[in-house]
C-alpha positions in Angstrom: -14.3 -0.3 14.2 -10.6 -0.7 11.7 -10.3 2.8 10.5 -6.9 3.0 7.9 -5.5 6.0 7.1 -2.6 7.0 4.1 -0.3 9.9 4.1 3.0 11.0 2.5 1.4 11.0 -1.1 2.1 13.7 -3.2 3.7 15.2 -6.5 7.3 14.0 -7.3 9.3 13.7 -10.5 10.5 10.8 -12.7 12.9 8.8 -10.8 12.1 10.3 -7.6 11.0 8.9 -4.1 8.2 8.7 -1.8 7.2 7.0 1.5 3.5 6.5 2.0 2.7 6.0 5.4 -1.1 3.6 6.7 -1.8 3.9 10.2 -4.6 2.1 12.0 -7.2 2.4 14.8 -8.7 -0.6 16.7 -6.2 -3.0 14.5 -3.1 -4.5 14.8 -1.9 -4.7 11.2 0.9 -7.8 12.4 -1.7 -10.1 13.7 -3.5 -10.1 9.6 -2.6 -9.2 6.0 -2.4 -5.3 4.6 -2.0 -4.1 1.4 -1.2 -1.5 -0.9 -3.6 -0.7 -4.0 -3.6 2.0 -6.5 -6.3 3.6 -8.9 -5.4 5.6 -12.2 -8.1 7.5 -13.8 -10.1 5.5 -15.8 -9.1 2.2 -14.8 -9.5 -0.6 -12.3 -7.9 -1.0 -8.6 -4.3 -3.3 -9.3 -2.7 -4.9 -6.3 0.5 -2.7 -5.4 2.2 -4.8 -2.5 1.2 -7.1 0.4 2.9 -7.9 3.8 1.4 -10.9 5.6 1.3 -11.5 9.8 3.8 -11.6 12.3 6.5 -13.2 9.5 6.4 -10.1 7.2 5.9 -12.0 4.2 5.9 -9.7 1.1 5.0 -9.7 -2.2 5.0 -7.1 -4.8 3.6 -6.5 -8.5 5.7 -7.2 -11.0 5.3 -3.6 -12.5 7.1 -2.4 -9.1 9.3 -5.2 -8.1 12.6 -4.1 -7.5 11.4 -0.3 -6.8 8.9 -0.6 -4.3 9.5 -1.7 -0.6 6.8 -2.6 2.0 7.7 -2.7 5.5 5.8 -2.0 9.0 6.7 -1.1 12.4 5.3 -3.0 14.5 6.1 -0.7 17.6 4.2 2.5 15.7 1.4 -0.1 14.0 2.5 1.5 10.7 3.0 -0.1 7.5 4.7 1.8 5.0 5.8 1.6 1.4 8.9 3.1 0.2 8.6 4.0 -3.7 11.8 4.8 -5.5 12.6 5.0 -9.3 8.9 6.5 -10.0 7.5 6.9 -13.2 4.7 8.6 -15.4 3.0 5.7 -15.2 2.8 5.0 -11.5 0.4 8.1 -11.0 -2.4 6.8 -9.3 -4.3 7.1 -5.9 -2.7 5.3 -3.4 -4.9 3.1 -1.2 -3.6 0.5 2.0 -6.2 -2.6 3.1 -6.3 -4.7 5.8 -7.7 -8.4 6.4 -8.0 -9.7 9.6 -8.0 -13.1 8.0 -4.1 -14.8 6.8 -6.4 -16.4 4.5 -7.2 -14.4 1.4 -6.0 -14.2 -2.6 -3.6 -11.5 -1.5 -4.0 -9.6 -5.0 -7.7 -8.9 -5.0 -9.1 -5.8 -3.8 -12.5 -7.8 -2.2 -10.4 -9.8 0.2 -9.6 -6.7 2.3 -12.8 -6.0 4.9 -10.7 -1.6 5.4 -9.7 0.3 3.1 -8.1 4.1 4.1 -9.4 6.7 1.9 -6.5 7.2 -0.7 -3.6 9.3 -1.1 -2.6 10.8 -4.3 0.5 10.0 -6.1 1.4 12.4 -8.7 4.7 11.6 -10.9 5.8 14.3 -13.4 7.9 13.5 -16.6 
């Protein structure tokens, strides 16, 4: 069974940096798509960034274009994503997916068959 799991969340001020790390068990995350969501209170999933098979494809948000990076390592089966320039407003609960299939609308949240349970991402003004 895919089990996901985040780490590296954690509280950080304005124009700071973090790296959240998604690991995986019985999944290869170069062989489909995975995903970074986040969750504010209150309000609904949004689409972070995606990196797609064995190319790497990305694709980002526009509200973190430019800040955000997503990346794996193929040799550790981690995919990571590098946040820099935070803000206030990227305070969420950080969530990777994964989709075996290459074939999914990459920005919503019921195309993704795992989901790890969350990291929090707390940025202070």
């Amino acid at each position: 069974q895919m089990q996901l799991a985040e780490s590296g969340g954690g509280l950080v001020q304005a124009g700071g940096s973090l790296r959240l790390s998604c690991t995986a068990s019985a999944y290869t995350f170069s062989s489909g798509v995975t995903g970074w969501f986040r969750q504010a209170p209150g309000k609904e999933r949004e689409f972070v960034a995606t990196i797609t098979g064995s190319s790497a494809r990305t694709y980002y948000a526009d509200s973190v274009k430019g800040r955000f990076t997503i990346s794996r390592d193929n040799a550790k089966n981690t995919v990571y994503l590098q946040m820099n320039s935070l803000r206030p407003e990227d305070t969420a609960v950080y969530f990777c997916a994964a989709s075996t299939s290459l074939s999914v609308q990459i920005m919503s949240p019921g195309s993704y068959a795992a989901w790890g349970q969350g990291t929090q991402v707390t940025v202070s003004s």
